[in-house]
Structures are given as structure tokens and as C-alpha cells.
C-alpha positions as CSV (number, residue, x, y, z in Angstrom):
1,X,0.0,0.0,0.0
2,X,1.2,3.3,-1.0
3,X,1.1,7.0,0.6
4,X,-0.3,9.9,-1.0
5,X,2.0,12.9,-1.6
6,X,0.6,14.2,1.7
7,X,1.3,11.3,3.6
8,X,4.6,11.4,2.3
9,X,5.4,14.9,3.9
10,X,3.4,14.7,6.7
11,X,5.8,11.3,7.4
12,X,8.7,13.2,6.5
13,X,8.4,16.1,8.6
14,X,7.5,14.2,11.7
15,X,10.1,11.4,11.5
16,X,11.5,11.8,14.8
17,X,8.0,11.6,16.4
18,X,7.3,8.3,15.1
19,X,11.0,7.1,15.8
20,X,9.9,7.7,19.4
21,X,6.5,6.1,19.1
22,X,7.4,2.9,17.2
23,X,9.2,0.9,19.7
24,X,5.3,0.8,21.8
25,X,3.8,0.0,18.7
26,X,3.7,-4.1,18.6
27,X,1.4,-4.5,15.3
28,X,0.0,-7.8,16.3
29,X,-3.4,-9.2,16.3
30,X,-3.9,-8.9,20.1
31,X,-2.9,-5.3,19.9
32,X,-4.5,-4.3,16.5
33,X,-7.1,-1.7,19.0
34,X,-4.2,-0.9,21.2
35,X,-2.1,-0.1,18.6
36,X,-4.4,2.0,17.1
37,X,-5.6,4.3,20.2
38,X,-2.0,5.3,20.4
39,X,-1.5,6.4,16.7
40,X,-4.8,7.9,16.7
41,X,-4.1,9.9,20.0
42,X,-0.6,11.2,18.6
43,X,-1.2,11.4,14.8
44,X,-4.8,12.2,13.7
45,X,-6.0,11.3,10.3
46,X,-2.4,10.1,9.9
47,X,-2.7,7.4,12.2
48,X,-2.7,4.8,9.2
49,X,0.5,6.0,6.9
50,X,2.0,5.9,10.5
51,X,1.3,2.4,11.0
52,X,1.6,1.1,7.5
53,X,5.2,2.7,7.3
54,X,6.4,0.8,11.0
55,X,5.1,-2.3,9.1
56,X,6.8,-1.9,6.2
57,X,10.1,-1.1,7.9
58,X,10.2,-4.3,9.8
59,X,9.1,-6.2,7.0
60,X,12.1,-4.9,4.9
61,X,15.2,-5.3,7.5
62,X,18.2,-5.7,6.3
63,X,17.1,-3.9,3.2
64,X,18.1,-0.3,3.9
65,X,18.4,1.5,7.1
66,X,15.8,1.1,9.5
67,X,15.1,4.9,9.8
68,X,14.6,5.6,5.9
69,X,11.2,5.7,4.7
70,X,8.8,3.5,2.7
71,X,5.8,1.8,1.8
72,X,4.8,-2.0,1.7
73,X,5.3,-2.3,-2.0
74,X,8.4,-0.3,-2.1
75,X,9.7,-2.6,0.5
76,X,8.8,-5.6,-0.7
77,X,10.3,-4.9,-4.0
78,X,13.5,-3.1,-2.5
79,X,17.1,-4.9,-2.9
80,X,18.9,-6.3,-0.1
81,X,21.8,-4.2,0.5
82,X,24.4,-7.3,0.4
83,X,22.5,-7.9,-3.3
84,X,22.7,-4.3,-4.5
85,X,26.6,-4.4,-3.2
86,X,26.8,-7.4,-5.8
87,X,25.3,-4.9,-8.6
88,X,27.0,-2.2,-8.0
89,X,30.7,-3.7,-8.0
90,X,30.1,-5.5,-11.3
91,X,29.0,-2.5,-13.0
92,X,31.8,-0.7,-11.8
93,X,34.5,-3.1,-12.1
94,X,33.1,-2.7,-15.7
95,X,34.4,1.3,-15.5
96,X,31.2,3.0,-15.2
97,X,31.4,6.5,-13.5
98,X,27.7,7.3,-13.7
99,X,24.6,4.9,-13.2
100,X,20.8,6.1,-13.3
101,X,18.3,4.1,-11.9
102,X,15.0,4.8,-13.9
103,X,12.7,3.4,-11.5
104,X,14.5,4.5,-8.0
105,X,11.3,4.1,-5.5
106,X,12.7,5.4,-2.4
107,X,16.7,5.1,-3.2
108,X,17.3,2.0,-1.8
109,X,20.1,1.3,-4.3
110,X,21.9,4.5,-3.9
111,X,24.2,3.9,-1.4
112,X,25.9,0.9,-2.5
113,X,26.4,2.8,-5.6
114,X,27.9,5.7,-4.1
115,X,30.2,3.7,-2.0
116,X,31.7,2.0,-4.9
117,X,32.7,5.4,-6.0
118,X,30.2,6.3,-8.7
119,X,27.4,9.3,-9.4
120,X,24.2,8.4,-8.9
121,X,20.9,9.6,-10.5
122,X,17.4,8.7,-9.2
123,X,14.2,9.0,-10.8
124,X,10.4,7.6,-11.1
125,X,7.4,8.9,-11.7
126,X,5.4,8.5,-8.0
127,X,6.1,11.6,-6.3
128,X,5.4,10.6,-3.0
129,X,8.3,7.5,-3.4
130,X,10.5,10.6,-4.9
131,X,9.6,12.5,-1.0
132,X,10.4,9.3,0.4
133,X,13.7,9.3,-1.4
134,X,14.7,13.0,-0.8
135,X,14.0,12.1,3.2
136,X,16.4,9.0,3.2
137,X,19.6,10.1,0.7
138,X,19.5,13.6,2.0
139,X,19.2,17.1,0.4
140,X,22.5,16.5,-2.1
141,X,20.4,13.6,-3.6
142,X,19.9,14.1,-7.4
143,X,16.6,12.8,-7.5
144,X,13.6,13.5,-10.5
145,X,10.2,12.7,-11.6
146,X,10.8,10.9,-15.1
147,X,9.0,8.2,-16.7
148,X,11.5,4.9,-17.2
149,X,10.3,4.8,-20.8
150,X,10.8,8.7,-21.3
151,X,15.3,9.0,-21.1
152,X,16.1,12.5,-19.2
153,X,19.4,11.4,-19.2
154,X,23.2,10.0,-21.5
155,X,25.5,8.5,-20.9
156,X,26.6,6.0,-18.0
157,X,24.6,2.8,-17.3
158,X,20.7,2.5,-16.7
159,X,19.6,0.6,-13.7
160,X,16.0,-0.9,-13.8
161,X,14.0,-2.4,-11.5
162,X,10.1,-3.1,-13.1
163,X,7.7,-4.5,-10.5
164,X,7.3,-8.1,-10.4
165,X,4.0,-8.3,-9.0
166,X,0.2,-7.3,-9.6
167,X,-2.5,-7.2,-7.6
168,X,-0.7,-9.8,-5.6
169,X,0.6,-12.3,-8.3
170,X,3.7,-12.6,-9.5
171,X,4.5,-11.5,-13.1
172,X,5.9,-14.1,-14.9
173,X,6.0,-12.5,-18.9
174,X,8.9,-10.3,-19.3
175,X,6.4,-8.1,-21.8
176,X,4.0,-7.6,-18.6
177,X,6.5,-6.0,-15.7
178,X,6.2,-3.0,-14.9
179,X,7.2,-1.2,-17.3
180,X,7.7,-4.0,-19.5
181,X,11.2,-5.5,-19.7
182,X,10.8,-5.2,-23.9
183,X,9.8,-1.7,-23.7
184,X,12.9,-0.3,-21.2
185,X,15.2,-1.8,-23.9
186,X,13.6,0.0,-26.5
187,X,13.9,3.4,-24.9
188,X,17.2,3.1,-23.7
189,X,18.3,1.4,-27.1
190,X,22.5,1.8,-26.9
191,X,23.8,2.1,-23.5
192,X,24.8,-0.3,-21.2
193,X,21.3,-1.8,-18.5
194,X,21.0,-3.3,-15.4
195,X,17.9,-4.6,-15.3
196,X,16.3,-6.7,-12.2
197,X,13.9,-9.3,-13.1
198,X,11.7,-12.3,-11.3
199,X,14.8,-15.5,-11.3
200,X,11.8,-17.9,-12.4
201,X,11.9,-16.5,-16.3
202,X,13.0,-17.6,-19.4
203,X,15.8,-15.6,-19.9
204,X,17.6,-18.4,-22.8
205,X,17.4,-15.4,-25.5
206,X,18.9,-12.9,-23.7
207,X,22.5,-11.8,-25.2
208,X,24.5,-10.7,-22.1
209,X,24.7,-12.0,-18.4
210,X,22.4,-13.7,-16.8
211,X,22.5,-13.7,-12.4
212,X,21.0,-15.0,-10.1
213,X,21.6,-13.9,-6.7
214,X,20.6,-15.3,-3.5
215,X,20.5,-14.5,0.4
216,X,20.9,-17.7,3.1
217,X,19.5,-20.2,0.6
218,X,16.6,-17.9,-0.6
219,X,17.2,-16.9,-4.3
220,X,15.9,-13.3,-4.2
221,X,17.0,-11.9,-8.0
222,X,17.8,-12.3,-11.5
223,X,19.3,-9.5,-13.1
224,X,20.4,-8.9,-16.3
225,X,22.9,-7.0,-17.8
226,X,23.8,-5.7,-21.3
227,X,27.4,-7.6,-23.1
228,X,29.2,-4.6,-21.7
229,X,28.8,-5.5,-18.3
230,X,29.1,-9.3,-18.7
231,X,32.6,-9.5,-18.9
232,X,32.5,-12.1,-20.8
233,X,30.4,-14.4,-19.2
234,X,26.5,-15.2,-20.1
235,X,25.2,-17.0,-16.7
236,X,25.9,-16.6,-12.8
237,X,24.8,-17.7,-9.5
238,X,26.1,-15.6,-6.7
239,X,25.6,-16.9,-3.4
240,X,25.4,-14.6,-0.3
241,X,25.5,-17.0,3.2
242,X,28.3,-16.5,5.6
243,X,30.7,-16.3,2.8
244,X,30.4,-14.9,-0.9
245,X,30.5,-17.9,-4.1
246,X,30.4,-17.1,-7.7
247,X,30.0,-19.8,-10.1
248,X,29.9,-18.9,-13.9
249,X,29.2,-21.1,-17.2
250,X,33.2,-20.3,-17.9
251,X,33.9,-22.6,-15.3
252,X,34.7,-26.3,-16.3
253,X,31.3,-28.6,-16.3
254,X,32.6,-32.3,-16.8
255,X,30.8,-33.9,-13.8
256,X,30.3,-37.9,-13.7
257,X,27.1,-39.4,-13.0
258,X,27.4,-42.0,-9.8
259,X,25.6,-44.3,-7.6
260,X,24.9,-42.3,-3.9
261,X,28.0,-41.3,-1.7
262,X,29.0,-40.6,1.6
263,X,26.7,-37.0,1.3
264,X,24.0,-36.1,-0.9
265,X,24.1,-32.0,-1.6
266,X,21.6,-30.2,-2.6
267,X,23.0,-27.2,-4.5
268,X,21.9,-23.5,-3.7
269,X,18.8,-22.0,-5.9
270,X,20.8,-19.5,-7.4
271,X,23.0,-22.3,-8.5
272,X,20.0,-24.4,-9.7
273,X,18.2,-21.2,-11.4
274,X,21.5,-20.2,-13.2
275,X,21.9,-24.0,-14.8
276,X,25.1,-24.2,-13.1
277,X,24.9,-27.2,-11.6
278,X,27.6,-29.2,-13.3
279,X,30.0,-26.3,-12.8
280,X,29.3,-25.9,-9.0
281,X,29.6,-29.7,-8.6
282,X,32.8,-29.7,-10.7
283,X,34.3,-27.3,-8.3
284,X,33.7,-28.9,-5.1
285,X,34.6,-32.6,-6.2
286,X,31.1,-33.7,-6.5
287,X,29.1,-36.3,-8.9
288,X,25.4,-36.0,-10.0
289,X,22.7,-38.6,-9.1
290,X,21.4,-38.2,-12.7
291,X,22.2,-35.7,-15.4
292,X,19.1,-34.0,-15.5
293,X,18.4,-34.0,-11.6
294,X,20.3,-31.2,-9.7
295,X,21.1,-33.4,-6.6
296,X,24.7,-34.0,-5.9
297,X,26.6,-36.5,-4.0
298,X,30.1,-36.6,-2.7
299,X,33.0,-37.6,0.3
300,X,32.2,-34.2,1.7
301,X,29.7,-31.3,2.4
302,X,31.2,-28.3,0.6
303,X,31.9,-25.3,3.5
304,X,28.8,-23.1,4.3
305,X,26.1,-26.3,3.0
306,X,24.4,-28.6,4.1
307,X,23.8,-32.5,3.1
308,X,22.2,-35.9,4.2
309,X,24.5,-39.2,4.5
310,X,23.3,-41.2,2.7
311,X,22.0,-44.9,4.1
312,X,19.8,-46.9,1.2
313,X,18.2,-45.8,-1.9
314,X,14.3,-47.7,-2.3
315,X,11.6,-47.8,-4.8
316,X,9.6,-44.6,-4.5
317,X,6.3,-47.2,-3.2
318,X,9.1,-48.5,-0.1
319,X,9.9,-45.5,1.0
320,X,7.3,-46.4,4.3
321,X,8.5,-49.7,4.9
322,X,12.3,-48.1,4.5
323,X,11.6,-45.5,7.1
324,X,9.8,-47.8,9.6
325,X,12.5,-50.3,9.7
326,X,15.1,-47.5,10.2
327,X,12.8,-46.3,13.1
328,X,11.9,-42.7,11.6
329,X,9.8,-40.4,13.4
330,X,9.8,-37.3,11.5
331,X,11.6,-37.0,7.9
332,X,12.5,-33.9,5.8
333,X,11.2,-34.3,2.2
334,X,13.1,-32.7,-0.5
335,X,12.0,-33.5,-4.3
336,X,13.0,-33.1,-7.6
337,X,11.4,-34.7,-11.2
338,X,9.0,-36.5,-9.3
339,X,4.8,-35.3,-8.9
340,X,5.4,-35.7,-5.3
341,X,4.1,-33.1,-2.9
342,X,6.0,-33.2,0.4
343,X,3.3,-32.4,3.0
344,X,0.9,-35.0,1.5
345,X,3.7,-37.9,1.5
346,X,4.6,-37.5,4.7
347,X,1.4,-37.6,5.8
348,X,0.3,-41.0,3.8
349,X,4.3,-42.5,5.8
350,X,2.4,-42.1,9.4
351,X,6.2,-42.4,10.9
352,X,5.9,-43.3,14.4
353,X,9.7,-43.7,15.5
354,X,12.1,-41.1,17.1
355,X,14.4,-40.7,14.5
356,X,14.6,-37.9,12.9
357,X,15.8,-38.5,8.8
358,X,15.7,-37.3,5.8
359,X,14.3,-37.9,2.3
360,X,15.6,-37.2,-1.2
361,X,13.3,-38.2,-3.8
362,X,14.5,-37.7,-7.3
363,X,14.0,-39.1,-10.9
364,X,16.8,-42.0,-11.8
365,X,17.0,-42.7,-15.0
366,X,13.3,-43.9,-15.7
367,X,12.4,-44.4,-12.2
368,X,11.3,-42.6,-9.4
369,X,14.0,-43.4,-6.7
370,X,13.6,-42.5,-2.6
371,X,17.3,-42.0,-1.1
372,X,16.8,-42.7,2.7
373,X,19.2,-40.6,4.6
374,X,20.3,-39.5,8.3
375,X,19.2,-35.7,8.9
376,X,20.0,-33.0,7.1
377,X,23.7,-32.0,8.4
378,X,25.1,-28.4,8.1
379,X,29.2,-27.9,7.1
């Protein structure tokens, strides 16, 4: 939910009165009339931006600062700052000087920018995000209302971020973000883009880099970026957990495919979304279960993931009788080229031992194979 440009100001211009308030402010059920009372008493008819912005700045930590301000879709959609970090050192390690960002909501990708040493230009056309903006960057900003499809400005690269959702559903056609991923090439036809985009699209036709980004296991971006920016390289999955992994397509990919190890791996999503299994598995020493499965297995866990040991592999329709005689009493499910749904499967094993395991389910070959393994272990 959005602000009008009133709301906007009027949040702006008493931002150290709702700093004080917000701590007393719990936003739960139990509280909902509590809650209320207060931002009433204190804030009038603006009792409901108030509380709409506290939610929205829980629900976006680790996004941007937790003074700036925002909405719920501007903080939903917002980049995590150890994502926008990623961004913004590619495109300068590619020499940019100057980026604009066409569709800069409330600046959360400024500062990463600007700490890698380049200008930055914001603009977008809802001038209550543009308040929003001016509040959190500061008065030295350069900020403007500009249409993304409408260029006010040369030179540099153009950063893009078209909103991925509608009316609460994901976009999944390119030609129907917002503005449409077809349309921001068009008008911006000859320099170098950035452009962020849902990681669950096709993106086989597009001519420069490909990468997928994720956060602690959670694949939160793709974004893609014109030949000038690639270096080189047309797909990559950047990983984010306690330490930083790239993995590329210019890495080598001969993997074998083997019976179970000691450990089956799971890759990360960004790895998965990328297609860079083979290359990821190739690095750490690791075979596939089948070619066209993206399960690994190997001696080790690789540092900073997590596996199963391995114990039996069973028909899909033994998988009950495996667990009971193995004395499982809870399992973890994970599947891959098999119509399985996890809940429902577990349900139909009714385990009643104490052991907690866990499950890989994948398709072999022809055959839908259940690989029972210990739990789920973390390297």
C-alpha cells in the first residue's frame, strides 16, 4: 500500500516523532485496538500511513536503514543491500562512472552505488516514493520525476527495477512488468542496463549475463545485464551466506554421474536457477545422481552447506516400509522430477519412531527413486 503525496510529507516532517513512538507500537493481532488508540491519539488522520510505514520497515530489514522511509510495496520490492553491493561492484568493475536508476522508488540502491565510488541519479514517476527518497539520501540527492520509458538522461549505465508483481501475483511474462522489460530496452536502445527481473523467467534469448543472486538459501533476484557489463560471461549464480560464491558457465562442467556417496548436496537455488549445476559440482569434487536432476553426492559437504549421509536408496512405493524399519519419526522431504508433494507424502508414511531423517526423492533414470538418509547436516 502506497502514501499519497501528503502522507509522504506529513511522514517526513515528523520522523522523529514516530522514531519515538514505534518501539510501543507491537502491530500484532492482540494489539490491533491498542495499537491504534495510540497512533490515533498522537497522529490524527495520519494514524494509518503511521502504521503502515512501521510495518513496512520491519518487513524490509536488512534492506536499507531502518530509519529511511517507505511503503509496503516499495519494501517488498527493495534490494537487499548485500545484493545491490553485488550490482553495484560489477558494474563498476566494468568502469562505469555514472549509473541512473530509472525506477528508484525510495533510493534503496543508492548507497551501494555511491560507496563504490560512482554518481548516482534517481528517478520515477510516483512523487510521494521521490519524497520518500529525498528524506532517506539527504538534500544533495539528485533525485527526478521521469517516466523509465521517457530517457532525461546519456550517458553511463541504466539501472531498472520493473515491479514483479500485480494485484498480488507474481508476473511471470517479461512483456508484462512493470514497465515491460521489452519496452525499457527500446527506450534506452545503446547504453549499457542493469535490469532486475523475477529469477523464475526464461531468460535463454537474452544476449548478455544472466545472475542469479541469492541471500541464506533464498534466491531473491535475477538480473540482467547488457554484453558490456558481462565480462565475458553469459550465466551466474552468486551466493550470499556467511561467505560470498560465484560460479559462472566459464567454469569447467565435466561432472560424472554416480551411484549415492557418503553425502547427498543439494545445491543452492541460485546455483539451480543459473543452470550451473555441473560447474558448481565440478568445483567442489562432486558427482550427479542423474544428469538431468540437480542433486549432488560426494565424500564431503562443501563449506557453508548442508547434506544428508546417505544410508539406502528404495523404490519410490518402499519408502514407508524403508523408514519404519530404520525407526523414523519425523523426515524432511526434499523432491525433484517426481509429482510428489512433500506435505501430502509425509502424511500418507504415518512415521511413528524417534528418529529424525531425511528424504531425497528424485527421478533416476526412468524411475522414481527414494534415497533414505540421516538428517539434514550443516558444514
Amino acid at each position: 500500500m502506497g502514501f499519497s503525496v501528503e502522507e509522504a510529507r506529513f511522514l517526513s516532517a515528523h520522523a522523529a516523532e514516530i522514531a519515538d513512538v514505534a518501539p510501543d507500537i507491537a502491530l500484532t493481532t492482540s494489539s490491533v485496538f491498542a495499537d491504534r488508540a495510540v497512533l490515533d491519539r498522537r497522529f490524527g488522520d495520519y494514524a494509518r500511513a503511521v502504521s503502515v510505514l512501521i510495518a513496512s520497515r520491519r518487513a524490509a530489514a536488512g534492506k536499507f536503514p531502518g530509519h529511511w522511509l517507505t511503503d509496503a510495496d516499495a519494501a517488498q520490492q527493495a534490494t537487499p543491500a548485500r545484493v545491490a553491493r553485488v550490482r553495484a561492484q560489477r558494474i563498476a568493475a566494468a568502469g562505469a562512472e555514472f549509473v541512473h536508476d530509472v525506477t528508484c522508488s525510495i533510493g534503496s540502491e543508492a548507497p551501494a552505488f555511491l560507496r563504490a565510488g560512482m554518481q548516482w541519479f534517481g528517478s520515477d514517476l510516483d512523487a510521494a516514493r521521490l519524497i520518500m527518497a529525498r528524506h532517506n539520501l539527504g538534500p544533495t540527492a539528485w533525485l527526478a520525476r521521469a517516466d523509465a520509458l521517457a530517457p532525461v538522461s546519456t550517458g553511463g549505465v541504466v539501472v531498472a527495477d520493473p515491479a514483479r508483481r500485480a494485484g498480488g501475483k507474481r508476473i511471470t511474462d517479461p512483456a508484462k512488468l512493470l514497465p515491460p522489460l521489452p519496452d525499457v530496452l527500446e527506450a534506452h536502445s545503446g547504453r549499457e542496463l542493469a535490469v532486475k527481473c523475477a529469477p523464475g523467467i526464461d531468460y535463454s534469448g537474452w544476449e548478455g549475463l544472466v545472475s542469479v543472486v541469492s541471500v541464506d538459501g533464498g534466491v531473491k533476484e535475477a538480473c540482467l545485464y547488457t554484453p558490456g557489463l558481462a565480462g565475458g560471461t553469459r550465466r551466474e549464480a552468486v551466493v550470499l551466506r556467511d561467505v560470498e560464491e560465484r560460479v559462472s558457465d566459464t567454469e569447467p562442467d565435466e561432472v560424472e554421474v554416480t551411484a549415492p556417496r557418503q553425502w547427498i548436496i543439494e545445491p543452492d537455488g541460485a546455483v539451480v536457477r543459473a543452470g550451473l549445476v555441473r560447474q558448481w559440482a565440478a568445483r567442489h569434487s562432486l558427482s550427479m545422481l542423474d544428469e538431468h536432476i540437480a542433486y549432488t553426492t560426494g565424500e564431503a559437504i562443501p563449506a557453508g552447506y548442508s547434506g544428508f549421509e546417505f544410508i539406502e536408496a528404495v523404490p519410490l512405493r518402499a519408502l514407508k516400509r524403508a523408514l519404519a524399519a530404520h525407526g523414523a519419526g519425523s523426515a524432511e522431504i526434499l523432491v525433484r522430477g517426481v509429482d510428489v508433494d512433500p506435505d501430502q507424502l509425509r502424511k500418507k508414511l504415518k512415521l511413528r519412531g524417534s528418529r529424525q531423517m531425511g528424504v531425497v526423492i528424485a527421478r533416476i533414470g526412468n524411475d522414481a527413486v527414494a534415497h533414505v538418509c540421516g538428517p539434514r547436516v550443516h558444514a
